[in-house]
N, CA and C of each residue as an Amber inpcrd file, in Angstrom:
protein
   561
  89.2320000 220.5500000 125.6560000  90.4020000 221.1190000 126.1560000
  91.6280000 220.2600000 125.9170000  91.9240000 220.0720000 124.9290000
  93.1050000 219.5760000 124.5330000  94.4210000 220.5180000 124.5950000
  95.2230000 219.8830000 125.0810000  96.2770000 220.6850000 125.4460000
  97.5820000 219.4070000 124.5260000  98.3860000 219.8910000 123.3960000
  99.4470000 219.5000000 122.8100000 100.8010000 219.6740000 124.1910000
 101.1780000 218.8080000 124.3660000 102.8690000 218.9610000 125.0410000
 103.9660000 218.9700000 123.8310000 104.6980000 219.4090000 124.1790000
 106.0740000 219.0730000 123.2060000 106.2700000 217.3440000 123.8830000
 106.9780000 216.9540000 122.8610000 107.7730000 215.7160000 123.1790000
 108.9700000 215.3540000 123.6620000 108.5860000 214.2550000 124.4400000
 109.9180000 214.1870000 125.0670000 110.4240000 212.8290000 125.1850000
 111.4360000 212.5230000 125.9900000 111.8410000 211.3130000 126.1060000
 111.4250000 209.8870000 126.5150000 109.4410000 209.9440000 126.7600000
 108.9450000 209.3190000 127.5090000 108.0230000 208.5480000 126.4930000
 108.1470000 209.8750000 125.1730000 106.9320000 208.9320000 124.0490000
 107.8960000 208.4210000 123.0170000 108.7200000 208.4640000 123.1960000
 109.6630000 207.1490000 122.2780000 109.7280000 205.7990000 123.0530000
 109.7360000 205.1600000 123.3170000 109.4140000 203.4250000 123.9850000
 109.6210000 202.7100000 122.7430000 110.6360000 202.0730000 122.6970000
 111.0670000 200.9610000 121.9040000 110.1900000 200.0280000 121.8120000
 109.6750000 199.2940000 120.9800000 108.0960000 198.5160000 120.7720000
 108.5630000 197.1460000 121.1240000 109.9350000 196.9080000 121.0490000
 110.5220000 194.6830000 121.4930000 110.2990000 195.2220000 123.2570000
 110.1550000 195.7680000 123.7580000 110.0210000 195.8480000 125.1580000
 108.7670000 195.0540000 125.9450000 107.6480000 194.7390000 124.8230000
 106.3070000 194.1340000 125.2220000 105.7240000 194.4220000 126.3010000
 105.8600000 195.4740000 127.2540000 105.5570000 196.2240000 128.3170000
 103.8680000 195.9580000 128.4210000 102.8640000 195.3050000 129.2270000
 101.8030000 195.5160000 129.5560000 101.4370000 196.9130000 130.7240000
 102.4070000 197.0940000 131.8170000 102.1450000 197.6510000 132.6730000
 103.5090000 198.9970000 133.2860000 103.6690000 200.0000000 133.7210000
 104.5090000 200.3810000 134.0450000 105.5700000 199.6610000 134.7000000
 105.4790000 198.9650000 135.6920000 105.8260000 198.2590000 136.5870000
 106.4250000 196.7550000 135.9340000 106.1950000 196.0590000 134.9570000
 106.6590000 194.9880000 134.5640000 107.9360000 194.9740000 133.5010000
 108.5750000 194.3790000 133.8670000 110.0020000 193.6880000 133.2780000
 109.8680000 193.0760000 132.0030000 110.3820000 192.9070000 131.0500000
 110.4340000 191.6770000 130.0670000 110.2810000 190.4080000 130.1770000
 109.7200000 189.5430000 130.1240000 110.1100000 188.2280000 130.4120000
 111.6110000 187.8710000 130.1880000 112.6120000 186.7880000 130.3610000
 113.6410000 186.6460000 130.8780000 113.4270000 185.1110000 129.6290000
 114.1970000 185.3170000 128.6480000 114.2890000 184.0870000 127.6530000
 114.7820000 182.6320000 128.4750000 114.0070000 181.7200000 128.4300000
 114.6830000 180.1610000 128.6760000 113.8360000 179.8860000 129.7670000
 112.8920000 180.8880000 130.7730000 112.3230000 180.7630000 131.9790000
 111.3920000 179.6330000 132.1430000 110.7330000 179.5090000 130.4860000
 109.3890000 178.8790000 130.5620000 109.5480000 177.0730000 131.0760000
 111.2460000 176.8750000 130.3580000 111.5520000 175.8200000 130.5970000
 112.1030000 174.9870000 131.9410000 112.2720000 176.3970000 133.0440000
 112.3980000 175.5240000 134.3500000 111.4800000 174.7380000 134.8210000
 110.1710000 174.8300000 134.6820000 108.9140000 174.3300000 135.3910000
 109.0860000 172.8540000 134.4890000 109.7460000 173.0060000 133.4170000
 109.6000000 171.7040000 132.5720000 110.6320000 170.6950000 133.0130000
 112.0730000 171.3680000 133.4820000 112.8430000 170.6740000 134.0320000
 112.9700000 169.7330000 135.2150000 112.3600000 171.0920000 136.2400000
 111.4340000 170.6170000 137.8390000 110.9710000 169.0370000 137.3750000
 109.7900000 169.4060000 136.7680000 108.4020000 168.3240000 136.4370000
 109.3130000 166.8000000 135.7670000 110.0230000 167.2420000 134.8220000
 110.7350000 165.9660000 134.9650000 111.7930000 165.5270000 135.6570000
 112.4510000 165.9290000 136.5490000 113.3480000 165.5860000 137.4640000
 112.1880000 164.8460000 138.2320000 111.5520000 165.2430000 139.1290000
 110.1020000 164.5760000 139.8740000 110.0830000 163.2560000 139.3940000
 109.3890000 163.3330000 138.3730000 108.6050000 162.3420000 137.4660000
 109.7070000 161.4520000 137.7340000 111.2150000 161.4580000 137.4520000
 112.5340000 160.2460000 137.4230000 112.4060000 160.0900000 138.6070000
 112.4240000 160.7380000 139.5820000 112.6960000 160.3090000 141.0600000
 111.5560000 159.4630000 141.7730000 110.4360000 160.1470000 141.2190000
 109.5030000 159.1060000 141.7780000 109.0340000 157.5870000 141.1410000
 109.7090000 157.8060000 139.7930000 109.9600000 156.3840000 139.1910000
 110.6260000 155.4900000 139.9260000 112.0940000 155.8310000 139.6870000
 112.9580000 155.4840000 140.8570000 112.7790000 155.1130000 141.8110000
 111.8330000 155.9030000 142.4190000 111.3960000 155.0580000 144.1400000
 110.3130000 154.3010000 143.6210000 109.6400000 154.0790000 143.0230000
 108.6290000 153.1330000 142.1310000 108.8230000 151.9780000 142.2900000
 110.0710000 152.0320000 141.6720000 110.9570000 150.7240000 140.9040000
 111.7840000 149.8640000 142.3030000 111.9820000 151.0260000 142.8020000
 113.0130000 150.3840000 144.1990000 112.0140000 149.7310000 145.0560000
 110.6050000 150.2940000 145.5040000 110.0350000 149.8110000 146.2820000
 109.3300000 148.4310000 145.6740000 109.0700000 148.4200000 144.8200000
 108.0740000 147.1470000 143.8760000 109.4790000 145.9860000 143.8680000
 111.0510000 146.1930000 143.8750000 111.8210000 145.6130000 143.9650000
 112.1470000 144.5870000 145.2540000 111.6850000 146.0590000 146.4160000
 112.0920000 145.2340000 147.8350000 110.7570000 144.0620000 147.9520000
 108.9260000 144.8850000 147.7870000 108.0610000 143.7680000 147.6770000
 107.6800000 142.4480000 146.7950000 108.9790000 142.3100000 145.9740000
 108.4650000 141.2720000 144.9440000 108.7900000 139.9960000 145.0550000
 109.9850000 140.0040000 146.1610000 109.9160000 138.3530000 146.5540000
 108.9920000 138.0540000 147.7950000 107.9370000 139.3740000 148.2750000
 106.7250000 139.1240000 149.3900000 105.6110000 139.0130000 148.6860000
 105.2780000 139.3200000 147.3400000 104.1620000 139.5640000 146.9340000
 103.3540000 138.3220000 146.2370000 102.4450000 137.3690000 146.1780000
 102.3110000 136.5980000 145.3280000 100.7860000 136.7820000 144.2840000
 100.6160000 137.2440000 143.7610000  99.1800000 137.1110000 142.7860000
  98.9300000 136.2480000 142.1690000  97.7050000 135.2800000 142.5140000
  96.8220000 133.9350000 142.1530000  95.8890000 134.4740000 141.1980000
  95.8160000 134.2620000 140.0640000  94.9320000 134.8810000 139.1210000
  93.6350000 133.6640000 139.4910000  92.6290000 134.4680000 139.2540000
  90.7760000 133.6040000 139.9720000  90.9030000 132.1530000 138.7590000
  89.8920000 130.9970000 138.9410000  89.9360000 130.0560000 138.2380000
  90.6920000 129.0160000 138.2290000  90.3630000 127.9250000 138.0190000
  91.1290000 126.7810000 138.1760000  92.7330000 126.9120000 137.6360000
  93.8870000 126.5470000 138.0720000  94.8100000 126.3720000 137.8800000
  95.1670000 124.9820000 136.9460000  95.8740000 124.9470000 135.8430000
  96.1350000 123.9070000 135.5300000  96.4450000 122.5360000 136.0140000
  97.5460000 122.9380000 137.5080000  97.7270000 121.8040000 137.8560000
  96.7140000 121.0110000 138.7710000  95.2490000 121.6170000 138.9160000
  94.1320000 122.0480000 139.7780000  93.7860000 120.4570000 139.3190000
  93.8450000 119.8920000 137.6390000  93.1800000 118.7990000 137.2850000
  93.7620000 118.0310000 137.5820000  94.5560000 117.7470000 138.3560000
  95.9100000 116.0240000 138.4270000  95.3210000 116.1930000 139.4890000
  95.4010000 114.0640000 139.6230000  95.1180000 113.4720000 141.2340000
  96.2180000 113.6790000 142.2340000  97.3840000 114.2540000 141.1300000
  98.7540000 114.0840000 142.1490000  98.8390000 115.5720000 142.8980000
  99.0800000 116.0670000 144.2480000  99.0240000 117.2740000 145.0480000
 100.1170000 117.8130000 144.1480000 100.4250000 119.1950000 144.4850000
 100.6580000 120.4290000 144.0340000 102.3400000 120.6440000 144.7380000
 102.1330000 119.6350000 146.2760000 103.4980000 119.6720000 147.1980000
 104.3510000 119.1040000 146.5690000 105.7320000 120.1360000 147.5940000
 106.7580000 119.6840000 147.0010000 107.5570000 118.5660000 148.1830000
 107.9590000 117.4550000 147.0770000 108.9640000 116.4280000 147.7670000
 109.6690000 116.2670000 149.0330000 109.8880000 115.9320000 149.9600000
 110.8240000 116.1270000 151.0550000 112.5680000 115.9980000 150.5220000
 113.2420000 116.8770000 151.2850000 114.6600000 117.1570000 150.4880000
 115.5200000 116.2610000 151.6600000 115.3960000 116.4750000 152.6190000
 116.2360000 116.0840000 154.0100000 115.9760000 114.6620000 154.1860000
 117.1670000 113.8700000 154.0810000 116.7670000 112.5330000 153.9330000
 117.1750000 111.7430000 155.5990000 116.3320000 111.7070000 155.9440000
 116.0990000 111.5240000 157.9810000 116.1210000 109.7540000 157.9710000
 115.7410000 109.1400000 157.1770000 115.4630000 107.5740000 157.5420000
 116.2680000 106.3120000 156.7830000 116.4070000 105.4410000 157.3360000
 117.2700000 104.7090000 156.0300000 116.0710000 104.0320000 155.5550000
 116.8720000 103.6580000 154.0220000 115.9330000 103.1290000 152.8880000
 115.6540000 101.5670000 153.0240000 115.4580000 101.0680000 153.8290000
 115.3630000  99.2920000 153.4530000 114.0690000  98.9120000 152.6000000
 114.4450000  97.7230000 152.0860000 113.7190000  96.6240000 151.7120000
 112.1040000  96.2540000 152.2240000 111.2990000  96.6960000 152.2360000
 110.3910000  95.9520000 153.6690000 109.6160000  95.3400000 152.3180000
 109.4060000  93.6750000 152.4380000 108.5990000  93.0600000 151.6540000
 107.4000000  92.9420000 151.8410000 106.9280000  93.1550000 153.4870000
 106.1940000  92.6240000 153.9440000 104.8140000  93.8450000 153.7400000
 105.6550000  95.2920000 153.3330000 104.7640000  96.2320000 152.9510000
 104.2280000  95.8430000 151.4260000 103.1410000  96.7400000 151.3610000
 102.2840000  96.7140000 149.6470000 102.6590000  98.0910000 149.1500000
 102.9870000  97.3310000 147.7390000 103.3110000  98.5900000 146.6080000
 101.8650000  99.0410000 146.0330000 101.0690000  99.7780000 145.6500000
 100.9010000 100.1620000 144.5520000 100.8090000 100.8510000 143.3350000
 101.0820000 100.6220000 142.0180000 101.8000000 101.6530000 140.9140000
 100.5900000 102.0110000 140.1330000 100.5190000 103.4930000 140.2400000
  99.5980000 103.7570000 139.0010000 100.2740000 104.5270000 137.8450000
 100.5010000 104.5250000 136.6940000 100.8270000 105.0800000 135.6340000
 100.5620000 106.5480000 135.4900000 100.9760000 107.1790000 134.9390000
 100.7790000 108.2680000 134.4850000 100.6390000 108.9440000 133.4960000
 102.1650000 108.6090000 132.2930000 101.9100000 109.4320000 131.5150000
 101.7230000 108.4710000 129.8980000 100.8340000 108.8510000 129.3270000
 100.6680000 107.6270000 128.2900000 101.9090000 106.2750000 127.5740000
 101.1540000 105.2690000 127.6350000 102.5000000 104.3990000 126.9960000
 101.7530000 103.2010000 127.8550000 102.2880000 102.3820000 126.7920000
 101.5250000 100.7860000 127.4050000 102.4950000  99.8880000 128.0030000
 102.3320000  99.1230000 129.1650000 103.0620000  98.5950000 130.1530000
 103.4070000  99.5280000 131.2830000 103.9130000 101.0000000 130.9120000
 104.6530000 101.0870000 131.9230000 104.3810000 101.1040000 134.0590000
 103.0210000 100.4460000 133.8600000 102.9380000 100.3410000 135.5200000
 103.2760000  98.7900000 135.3430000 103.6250000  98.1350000 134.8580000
 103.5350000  96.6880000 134.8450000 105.0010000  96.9710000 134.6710000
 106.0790000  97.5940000 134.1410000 107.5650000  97.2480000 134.0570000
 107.6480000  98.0830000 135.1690000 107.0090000  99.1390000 135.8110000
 107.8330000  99.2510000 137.0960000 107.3890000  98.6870000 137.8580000
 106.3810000  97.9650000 138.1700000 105.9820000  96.8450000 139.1760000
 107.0700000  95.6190000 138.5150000 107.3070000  95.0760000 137.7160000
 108.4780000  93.8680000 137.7600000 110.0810000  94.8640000 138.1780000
 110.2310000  95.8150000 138.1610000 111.4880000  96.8830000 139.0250000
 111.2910000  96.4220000 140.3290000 110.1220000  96.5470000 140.4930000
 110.2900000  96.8120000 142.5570000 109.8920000  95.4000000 143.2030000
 109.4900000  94.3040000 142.1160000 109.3740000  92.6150000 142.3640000
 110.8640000  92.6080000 142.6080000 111.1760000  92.7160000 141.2870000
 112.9410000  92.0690000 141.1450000 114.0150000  93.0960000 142.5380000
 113.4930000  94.3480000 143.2040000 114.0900000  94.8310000 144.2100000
 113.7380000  94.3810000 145.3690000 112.8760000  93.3160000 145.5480000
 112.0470000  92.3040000 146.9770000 110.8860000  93.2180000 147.2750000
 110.3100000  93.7650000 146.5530000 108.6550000  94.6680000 146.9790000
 107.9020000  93.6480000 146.5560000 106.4490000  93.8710000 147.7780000
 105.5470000  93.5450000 147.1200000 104.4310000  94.2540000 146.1860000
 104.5960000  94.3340000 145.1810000 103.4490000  95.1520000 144.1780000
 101.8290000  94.6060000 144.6360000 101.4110000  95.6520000 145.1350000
  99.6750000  94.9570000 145.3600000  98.8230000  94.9920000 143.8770000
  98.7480000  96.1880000 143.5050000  97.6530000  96.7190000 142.3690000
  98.7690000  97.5150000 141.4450000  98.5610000  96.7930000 140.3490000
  99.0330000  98.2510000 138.8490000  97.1180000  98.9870000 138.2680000
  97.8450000 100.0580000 138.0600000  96.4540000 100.5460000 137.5940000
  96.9590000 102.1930000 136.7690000  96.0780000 102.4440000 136.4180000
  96.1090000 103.8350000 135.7220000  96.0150000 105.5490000 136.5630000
  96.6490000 106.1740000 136.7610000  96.6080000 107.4120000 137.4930000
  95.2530000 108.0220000 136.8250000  94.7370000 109.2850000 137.8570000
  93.2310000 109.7810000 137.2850000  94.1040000 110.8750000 135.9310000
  95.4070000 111.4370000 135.6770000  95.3590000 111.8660000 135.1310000
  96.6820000 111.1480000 134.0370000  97.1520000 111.8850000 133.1170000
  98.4590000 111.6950000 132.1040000  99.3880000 112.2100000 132.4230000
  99.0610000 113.6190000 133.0250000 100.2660000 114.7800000 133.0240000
 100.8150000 115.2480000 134.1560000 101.4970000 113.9120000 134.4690000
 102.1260000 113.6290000 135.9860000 103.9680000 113.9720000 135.4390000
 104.3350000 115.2240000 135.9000000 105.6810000 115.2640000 135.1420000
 106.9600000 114.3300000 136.1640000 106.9500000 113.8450000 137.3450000
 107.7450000 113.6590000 137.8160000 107.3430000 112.5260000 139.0160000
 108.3070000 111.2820000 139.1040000 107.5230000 110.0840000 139.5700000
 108.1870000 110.3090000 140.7820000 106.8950000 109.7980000 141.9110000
 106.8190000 110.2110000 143.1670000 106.0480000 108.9120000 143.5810000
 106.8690000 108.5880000 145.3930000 106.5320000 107.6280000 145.6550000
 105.8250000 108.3420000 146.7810000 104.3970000 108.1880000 147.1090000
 103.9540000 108.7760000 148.3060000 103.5160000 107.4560000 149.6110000
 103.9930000 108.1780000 150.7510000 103.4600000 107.5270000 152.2380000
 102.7420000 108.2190000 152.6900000 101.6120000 107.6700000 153.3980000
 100.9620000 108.3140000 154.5210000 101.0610000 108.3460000 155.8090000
 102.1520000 107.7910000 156.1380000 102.3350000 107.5720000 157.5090000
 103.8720000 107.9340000 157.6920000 103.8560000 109.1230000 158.9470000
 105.6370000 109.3010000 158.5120000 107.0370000 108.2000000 159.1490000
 106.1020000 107.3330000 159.6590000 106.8440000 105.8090000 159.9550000
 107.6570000 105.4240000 158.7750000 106.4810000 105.4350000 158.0590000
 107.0460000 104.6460000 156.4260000 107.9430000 105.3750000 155.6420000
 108.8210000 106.1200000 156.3270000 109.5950000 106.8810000 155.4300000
 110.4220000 106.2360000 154.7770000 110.8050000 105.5280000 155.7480000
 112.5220000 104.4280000 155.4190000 112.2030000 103.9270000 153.5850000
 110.8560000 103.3780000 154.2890000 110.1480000 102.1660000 153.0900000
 110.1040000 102.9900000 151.7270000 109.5330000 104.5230000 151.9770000
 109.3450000 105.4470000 150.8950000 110.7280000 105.3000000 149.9450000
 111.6250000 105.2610000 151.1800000 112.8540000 105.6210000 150.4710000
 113.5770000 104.5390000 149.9410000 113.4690000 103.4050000 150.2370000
 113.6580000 102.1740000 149.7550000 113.2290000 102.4410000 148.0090000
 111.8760000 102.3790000 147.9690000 111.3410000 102.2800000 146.4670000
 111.7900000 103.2400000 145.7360000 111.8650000 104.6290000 146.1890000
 112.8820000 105.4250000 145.3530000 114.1370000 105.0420000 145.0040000
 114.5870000 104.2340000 145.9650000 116.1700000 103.8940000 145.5700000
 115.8150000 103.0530000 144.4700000 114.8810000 102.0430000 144.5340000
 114.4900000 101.1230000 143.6360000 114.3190000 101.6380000 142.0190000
 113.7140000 102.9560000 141.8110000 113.3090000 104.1440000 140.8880000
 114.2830000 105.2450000 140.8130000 115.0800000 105.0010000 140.5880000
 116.0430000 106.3980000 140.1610000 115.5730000 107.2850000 139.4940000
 116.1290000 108.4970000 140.3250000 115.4500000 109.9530000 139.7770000
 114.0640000 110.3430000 140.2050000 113.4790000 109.2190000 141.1450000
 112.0400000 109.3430000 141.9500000 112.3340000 109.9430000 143.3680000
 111.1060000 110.8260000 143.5880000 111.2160000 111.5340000 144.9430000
 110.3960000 110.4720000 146.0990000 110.1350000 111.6410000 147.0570000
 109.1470000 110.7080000 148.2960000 108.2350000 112.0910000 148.9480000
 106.9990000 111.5990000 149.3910000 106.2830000 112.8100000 149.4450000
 105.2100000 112.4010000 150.2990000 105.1520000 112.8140000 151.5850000
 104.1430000 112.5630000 153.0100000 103.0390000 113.1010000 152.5310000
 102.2790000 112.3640000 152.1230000 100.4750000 112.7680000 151.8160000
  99.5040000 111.8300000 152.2570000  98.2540000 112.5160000 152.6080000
  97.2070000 111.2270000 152.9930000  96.6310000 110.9840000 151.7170000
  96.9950000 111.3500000 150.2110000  96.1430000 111.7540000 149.3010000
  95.5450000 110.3930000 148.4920000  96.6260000 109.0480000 148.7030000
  96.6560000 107.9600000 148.0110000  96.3060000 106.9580000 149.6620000
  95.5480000 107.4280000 150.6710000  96.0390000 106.5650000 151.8940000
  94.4840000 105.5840000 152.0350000  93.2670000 106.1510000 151.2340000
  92.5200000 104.9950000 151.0750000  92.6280000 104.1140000 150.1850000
  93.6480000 103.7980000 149.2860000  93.7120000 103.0860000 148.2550000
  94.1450000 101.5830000 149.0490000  94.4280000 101.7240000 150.5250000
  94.7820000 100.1540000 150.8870000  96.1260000  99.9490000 151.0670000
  96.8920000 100.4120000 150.1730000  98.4760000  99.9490000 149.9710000
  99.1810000 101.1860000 151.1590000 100.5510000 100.5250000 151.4850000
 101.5440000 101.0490000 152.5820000 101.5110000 102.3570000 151.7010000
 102.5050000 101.5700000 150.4190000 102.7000000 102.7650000 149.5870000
 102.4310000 102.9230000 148.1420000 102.4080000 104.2520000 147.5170000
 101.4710000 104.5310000 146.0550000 102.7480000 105.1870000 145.1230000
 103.0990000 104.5580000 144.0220000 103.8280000 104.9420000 143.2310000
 102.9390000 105.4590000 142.4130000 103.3000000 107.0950000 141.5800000
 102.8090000 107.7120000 140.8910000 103.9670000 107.8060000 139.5230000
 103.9820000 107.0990000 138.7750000 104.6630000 107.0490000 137.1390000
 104.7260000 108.3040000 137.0400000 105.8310000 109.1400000 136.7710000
 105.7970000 110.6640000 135.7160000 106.1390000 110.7400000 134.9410000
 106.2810000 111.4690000 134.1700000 106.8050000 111.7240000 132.2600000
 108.0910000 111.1940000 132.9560000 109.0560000 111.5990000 133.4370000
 110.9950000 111.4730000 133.1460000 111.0500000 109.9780000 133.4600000
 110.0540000 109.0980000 133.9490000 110.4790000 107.7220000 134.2990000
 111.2340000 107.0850000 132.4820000 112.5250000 106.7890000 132.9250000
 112.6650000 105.8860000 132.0930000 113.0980000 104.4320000 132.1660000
 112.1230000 103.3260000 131.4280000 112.2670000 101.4940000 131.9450000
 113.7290000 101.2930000 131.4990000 114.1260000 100.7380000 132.1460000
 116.1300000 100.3770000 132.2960000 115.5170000  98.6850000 130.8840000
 116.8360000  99.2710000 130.2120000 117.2620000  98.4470000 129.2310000
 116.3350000  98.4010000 128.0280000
């Protein structure tokens, strides 16, 4: 039972219309690219807060990678110097020096032991540090009495610090000069 209609205005449909369903619209050119715009706006902003937050934690944060540390092999501690200078520096003869060397070169615990003779110290022992790669000469006390005295022998050593440790305090002596690379012998 086929039945022919005449034609009418309903079976012409323009074919660019891409129509799946009565009910659906064309797609709308440029649409596909909002979701792309969204997604990267996001992506910047949460960089952004990325960057800001890793900014505020990075002078709290510290990471120690596992394994010995280089400076792990020197006899000399890891601390840093005292800055605040609390005591006066005298002379005390009656205390013991002793100098151990540090960084390769022959004499140099023997020319800074004739430094701190010729400044009224008494030098007990010259000897050799356990390591070479001592960058910076440091006079250590173990007792925070002996500061004055610490600071005496630094004055004696220009460009030498002072540094409260028990680390040199069985060796016998008041106090322990540690030779570093920047020592340089006057004249």
């Amino acid at each position: 039972m086929t039945t022919s209609h005449p034609k009418d205005r309903f079976d012409h449909l323009p074919h660019s219309t891409e129509r799946v369903g009565a009910h659906r619209a064309p797609p709308k050119k440029g649409r596909g690219w909002v979701a792309f715009w969204w997604a990267l706006a996001t992506t910047v902003v949460l960089i952004g807060v990325g960057v800001a937050v890793l900014a505020a934690l990075n002078n709290r944060l510290s990471f120690d990678l596992p394994g010995p540390s280089p400076s792990s092999s020197t006899s000399a501690p890891a601390a840093t110097p005292t800055a605040a200078p609390t005591a006066v520096a005298p002379v005390a003869p009656g205390l013991s020096v002793t100098v151990l060397k540090g960084p390769a070169g022959a004499g140099v615990a023997a020319a800074v032991g004739d430094v701190l003779t010729a400044a009224g110290w008494t030098v007990g022992a010259l000897s050799n540090a356990s390591t070479e790669d001592v960058p910076k000469t440091i006079v250590y006390y173990a007792d925070a009495k002996l500061e004055g005295a610490a600071r005496g022998v630094a004055a004696s050593l220009p460009g030498s610090d002072i540094l409260l440790a028990k680390d040199f305090a069985e060796s016998g002596a008041d106090l322990t000069v540690v030779v570093g690379k920047d020592y340089v012998p006057a004249g």
